[in-house]
C-alpha positions in Angstrom: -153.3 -60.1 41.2 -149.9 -62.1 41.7 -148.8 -65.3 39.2 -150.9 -67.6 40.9 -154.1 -65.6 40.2 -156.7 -68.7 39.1 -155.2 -71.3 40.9 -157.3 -72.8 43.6 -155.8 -74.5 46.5 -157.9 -76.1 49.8 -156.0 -76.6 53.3 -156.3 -78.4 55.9 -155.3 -75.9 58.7 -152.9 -77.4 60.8 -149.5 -75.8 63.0 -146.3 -74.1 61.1 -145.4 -75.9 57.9 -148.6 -76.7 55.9 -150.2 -73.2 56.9 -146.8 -71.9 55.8 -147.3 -73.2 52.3 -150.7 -72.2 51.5 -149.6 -68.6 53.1 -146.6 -68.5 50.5 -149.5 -69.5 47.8 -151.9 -66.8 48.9 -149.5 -64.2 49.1 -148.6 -64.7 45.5 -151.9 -64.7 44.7 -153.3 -68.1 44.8 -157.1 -68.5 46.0 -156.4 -70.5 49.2 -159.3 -71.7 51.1 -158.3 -73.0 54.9 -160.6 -75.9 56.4 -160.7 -75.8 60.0 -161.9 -76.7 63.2 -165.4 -76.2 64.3 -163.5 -76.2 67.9 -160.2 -74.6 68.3 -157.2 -77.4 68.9 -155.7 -77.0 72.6 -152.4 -75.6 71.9 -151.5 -74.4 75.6 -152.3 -70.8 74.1 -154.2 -68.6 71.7 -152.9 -66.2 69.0 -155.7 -63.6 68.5 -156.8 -63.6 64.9 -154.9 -60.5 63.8 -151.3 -62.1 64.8 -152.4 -65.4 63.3 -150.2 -63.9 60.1 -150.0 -67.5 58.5 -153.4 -67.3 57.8 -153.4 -63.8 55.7 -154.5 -63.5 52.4 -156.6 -66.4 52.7 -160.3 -67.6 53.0 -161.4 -69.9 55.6 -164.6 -71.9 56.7 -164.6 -74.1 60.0 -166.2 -77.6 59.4 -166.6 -80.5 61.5 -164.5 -83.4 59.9 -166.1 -85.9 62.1 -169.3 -85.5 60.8 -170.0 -87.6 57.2 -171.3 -84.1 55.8 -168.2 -82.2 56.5 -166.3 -85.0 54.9 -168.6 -84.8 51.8 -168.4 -80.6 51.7 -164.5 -80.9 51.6 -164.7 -83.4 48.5 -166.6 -81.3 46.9 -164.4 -78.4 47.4 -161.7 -80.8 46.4 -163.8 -81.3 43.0 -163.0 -77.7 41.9 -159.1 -76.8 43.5 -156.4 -77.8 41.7 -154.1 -78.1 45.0 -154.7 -80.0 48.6 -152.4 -79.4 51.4 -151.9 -81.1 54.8 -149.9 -81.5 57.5 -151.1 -84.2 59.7 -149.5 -87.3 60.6 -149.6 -90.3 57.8 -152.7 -91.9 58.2 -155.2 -89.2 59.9 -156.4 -88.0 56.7 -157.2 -91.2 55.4 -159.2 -92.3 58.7 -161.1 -88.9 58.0 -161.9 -90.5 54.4 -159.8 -87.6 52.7 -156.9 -89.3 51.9 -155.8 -89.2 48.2 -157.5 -92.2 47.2 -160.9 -90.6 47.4 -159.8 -87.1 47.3 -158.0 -88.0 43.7 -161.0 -90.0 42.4 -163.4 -86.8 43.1 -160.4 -84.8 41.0 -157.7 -86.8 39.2 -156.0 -83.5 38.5 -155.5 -82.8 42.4 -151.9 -82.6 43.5 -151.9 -83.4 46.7 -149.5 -82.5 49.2 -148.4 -83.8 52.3 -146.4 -82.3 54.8 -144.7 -84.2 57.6 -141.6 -84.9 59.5 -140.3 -87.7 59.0 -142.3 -88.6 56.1 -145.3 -91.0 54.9 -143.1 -93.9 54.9 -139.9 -95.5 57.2 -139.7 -96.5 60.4 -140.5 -93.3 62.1 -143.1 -92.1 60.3 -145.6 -92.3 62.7 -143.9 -91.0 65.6 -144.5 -87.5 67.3 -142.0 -85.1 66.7 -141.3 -81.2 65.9 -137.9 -79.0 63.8 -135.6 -80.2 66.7 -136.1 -83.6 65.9 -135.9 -83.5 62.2 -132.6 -80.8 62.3 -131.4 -83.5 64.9 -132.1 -86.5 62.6 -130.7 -84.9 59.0 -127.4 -83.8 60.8 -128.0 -80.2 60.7 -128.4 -79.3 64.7 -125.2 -81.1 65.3 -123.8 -78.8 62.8 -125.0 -75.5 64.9 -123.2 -74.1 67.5 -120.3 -71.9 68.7 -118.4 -74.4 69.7 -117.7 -78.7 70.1 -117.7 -78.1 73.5 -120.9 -76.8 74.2 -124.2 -78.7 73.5 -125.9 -77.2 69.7 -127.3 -73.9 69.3 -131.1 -74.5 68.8 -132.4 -72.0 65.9 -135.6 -70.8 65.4 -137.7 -73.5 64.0 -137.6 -71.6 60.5 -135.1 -74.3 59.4 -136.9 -77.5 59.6 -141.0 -76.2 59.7 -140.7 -73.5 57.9 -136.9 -74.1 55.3 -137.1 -77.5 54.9 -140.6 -78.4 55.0 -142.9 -75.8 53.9 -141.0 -74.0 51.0 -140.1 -77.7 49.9 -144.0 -78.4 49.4 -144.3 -75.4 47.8 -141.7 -76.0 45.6 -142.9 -79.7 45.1 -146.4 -78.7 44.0 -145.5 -75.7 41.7 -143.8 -78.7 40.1 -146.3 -81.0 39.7 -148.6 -78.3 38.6 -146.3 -78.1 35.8 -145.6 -81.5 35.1 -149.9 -81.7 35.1 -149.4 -79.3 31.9 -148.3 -82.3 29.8 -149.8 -85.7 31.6 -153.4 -84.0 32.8 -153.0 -85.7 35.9 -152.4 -85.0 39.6 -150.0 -86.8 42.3 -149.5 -87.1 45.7 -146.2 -84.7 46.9 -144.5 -86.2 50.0 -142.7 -83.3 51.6 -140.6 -85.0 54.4 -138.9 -81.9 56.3 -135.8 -84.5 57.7 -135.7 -84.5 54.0 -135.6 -80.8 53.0 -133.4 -80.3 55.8 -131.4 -82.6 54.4 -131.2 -81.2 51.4 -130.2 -78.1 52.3 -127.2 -79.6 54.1 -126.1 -81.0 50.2 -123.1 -77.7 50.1 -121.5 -78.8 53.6 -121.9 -82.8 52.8 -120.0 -81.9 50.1 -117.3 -79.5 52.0 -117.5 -82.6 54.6 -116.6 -85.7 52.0 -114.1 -83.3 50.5 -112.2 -82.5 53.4 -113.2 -79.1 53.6 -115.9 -79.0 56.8 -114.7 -80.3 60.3 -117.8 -82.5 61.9 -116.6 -80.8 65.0 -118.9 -77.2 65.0 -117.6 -74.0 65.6 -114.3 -75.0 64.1 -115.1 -74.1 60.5 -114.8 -70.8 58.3 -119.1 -70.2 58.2 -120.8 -71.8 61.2 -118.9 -69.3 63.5 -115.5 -71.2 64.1 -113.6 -68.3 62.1 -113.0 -64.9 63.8 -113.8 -62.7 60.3 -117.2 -64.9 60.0 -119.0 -64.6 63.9 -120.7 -62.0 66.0 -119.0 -59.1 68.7 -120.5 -57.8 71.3 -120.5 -54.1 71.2 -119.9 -51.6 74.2 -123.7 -50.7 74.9 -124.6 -54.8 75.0 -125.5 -55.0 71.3 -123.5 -57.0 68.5 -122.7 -56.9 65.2 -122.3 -59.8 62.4 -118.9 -60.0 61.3 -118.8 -62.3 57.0 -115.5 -60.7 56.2 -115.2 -63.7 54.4 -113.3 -62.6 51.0 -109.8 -61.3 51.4 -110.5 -57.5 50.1 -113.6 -57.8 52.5 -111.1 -59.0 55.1 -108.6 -56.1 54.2 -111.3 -53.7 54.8 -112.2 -55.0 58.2 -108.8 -54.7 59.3 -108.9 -51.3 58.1 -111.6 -49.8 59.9 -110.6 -51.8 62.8 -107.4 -49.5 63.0 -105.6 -53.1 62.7 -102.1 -53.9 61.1 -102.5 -57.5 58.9 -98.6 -57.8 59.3 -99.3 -57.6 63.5 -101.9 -60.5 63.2 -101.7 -64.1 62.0 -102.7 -65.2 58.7 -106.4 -64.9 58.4 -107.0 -68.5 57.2 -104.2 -70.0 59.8 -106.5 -72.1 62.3 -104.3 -72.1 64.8 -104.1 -67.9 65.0 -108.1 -68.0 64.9 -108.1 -66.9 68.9 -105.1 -64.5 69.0 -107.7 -62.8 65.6 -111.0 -63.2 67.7 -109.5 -61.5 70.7 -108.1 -59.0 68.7 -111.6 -58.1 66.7 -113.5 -58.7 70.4 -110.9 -56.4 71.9 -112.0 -53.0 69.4 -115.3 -53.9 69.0 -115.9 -53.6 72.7 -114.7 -50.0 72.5 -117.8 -48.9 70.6 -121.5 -48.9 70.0 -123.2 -51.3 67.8 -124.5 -48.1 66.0 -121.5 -46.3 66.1 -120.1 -49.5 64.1 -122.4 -49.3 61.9 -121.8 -46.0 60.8 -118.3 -46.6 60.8 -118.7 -49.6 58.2 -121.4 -47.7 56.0 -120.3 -47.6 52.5 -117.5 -50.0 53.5 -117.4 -53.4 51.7 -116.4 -55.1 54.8 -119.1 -57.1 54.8 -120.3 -55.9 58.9 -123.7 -55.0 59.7 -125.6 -54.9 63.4 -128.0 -57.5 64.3 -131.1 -56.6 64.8 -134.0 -58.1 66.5 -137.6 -58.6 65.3 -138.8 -54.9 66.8 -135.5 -53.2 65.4 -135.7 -55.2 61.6 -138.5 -53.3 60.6 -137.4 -49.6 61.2 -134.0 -50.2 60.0 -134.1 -48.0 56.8 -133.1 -50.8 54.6 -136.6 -52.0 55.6 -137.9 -48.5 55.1 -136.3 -48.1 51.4 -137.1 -51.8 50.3 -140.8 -52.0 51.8 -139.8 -55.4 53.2 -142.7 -55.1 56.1 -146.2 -54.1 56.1 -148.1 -52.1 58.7 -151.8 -52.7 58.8 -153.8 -51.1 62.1 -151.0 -51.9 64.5 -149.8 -55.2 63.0 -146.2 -55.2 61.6 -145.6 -58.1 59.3 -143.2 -59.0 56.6 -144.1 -58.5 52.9 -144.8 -61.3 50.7 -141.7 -62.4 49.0 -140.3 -62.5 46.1 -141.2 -59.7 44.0 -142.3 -59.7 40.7 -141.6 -57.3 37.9 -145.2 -57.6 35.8 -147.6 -59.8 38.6 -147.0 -58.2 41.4 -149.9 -59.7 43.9 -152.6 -57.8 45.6 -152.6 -56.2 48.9 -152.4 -57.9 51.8 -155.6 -58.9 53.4 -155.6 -60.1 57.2 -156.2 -63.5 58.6 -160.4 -64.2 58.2 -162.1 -65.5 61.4 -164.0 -68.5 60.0 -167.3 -68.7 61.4 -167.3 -65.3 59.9 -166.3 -65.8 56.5 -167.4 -69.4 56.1 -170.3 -68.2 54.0 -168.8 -65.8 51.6 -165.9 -68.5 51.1 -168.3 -71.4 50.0 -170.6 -68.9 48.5 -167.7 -68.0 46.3 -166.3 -72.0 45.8 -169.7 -72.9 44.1 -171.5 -74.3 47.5 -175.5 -73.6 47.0 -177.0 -71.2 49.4 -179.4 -74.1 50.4 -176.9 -76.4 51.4 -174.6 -73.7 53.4 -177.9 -72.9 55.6 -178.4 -76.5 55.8 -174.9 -77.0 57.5 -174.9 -74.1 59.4 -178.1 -75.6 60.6 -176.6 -78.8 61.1 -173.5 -77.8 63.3 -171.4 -78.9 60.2 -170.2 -75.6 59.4 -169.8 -72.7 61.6 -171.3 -69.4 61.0 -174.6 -67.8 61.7 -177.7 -67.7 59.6 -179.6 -64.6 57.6 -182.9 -63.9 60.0 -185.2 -65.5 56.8 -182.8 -68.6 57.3 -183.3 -68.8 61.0 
């Protein structure tokens, strides 16, 4: 049943980062129940409920929060859950009157968490923004690139939504969970991702202060600037990623490579770093990115191809470790990590909510009487039993 079997969470569905959380929850078993619209938000575009992977392995009832019996349905959910995650901006929840004050004083055990950007407090914390911004802001982004010359590499947003926002309130309420063990009381958890991101920048501030990381990017041994820790492009268009980091690693690449270390300058001399990258670019060019691969299998060299998201998943380390799932034509990654004696549950896809609604207050406590009474009402979407009608 996974080791969060029992515990209860409710979430406000929102974008990225807070449906993240309750995903990483659900997958390890954790009874997630996600509140949302009675009218889909206008995103620009619509993910078709099977794709809409964030929302897997959880329940999920659509309620109108404008409406002073929605308001009153989600406090009573709250009564019973020992979690609360959302991701709006500071103050929305409040002017819904589900802010922690009265969400806490319906359940004084409720850890409540609360995912922005730039956090409930400072001077920007109500201002619009989205990864970009926060990565900009924490001085990763400017980190990020091939080069000072050229403007930063944008990543996928994984690194602010996803890195240093959601798995920080994850991490944030498993530990006030526990700290709940010995005061019997709940908290509020302010995840700020500029935060998280920042805080998983602490290893190069450190390199930076020490003298050890140049500010200018692409001119350091891990963000690219060496020639044994960067990408080649392959004869057939593709690449493979090059850590040779470790000098026995290094020794092997050379060796496969058909390269002499006694022709080439010293692998940490800087100023031989593009007389080495030419050199690598130079033999890499002369084969296939899977004829490299074969040629470094077994080889601690540290060089593997890179791989996109429709290749990852038929690669046979993929196939061997079971690290994606494939459920009626829907490829998704497995939950992670895995546990030796609690593994979780299958994976069950994302619910549609005027669908499910019932079954998922049905099964949080809600009388019968009072979901038909909702439904009724507009409050709740879902469609009455014919003796309900």
């Amino acid at each position: 049943m996974g080791p969060l079997n029992g515990l209860k969470v409710v979430e406000m569905a929102g974008l990225g980062p807070a449906p993240f959380c309750g995903m990483l929850l659900a997958d390890l078993g954790a009874e997630v129940l996600s509140i949302q619209r009675v009218t889909r938000a206008d995103l620009g575009f619509e993910v078709p409920t099977r794709y809409d992977l964030l929302n897997r392995n959880k329940q999920a009832v659509a309620v109108d929060l404008k409406s002073p019996e929605g308001v009153a349905l989600v406090l009573d959910l709250v009564r019973g859950s020992d979690l609360l995650i959302e991701g709006f901006r500071p103050g929305v929840m409040e002017r819904l009157g589900l802010g922690p004050e009265p969400c806490m004083a319906a359940n004084p055990g409720l850890i409540y968490g609360r995912m922005t950007g730039w956090g409930q407090t400072g001077p920007l914390s109500a201002r619009a923004g989205h990864d970009i911004n926060y990565i900009a802001m924490s001085g990763a982004l400017a980190a990020i690139g091939p080069s000072p010359d050229d403007p930063p590499a944008v990543p996928l947003n994984y690194v602010g939504d996803f890195g240093g926002g959601a798995l920080y309130l994850a991490l944030g309420l498993m530990s006030a969970l526990h700290e709940r063990r010995q005061s019997g009381l709940g908290q509020v958890v302010d995840a700020a991702m500029v935060d998280g991101i920042g805080s998983l920048m602490t290893m190069h501030y450190g390199y930076w202060q020490a003298g050890q990381w140049d500010l200018q990017r692409g001119s350091n041994t891990a963000d690219g600037g060496s020639p044994w820790y960067t990408t080649y492009r392959t004869s057939d268009g593709g690449y493979v990623a090059v850590g040779a980091v470790e000098k026995r690693f290094y020794a092997e690449l050379l060796s496969v490579l058909g390269l002499s270390d006694a022709d080439l300058p010293d692998q940490n001399d800087r100023a031989g770093w593009p007389r080495l990258r030419a050199a690598f670019a130079e033999v890499f060019a002369t084969r296939t990115r899977d004829e490299w691969e074969a040629a470094f299998d077994g080889i601690d060299a540290c060089v593997t191809p890179v791989l996109d998201m429709a290749e990852a998943p038929a690669h046979e380390l993929a196939q061997a470790r079971g690290s994606f799932l494939r459920d009626n034509g829907v490829i998704e990654p497995a939950p992670a990590p895995r546990f030796s004696r609690s593994a979780p549950a299958a994976v069950r896809p994302p619910p549609v909510a005027a669908e499910a609604g019932t079954a998922a207050l049905r099964q949080r406590g809600i009388a019968e009487d009072r979901i038909a009474d909702l439904i009724r009402q507009g409050v709740v979407a879902g469609k009455l039993a014919p003796q309900e009608a």
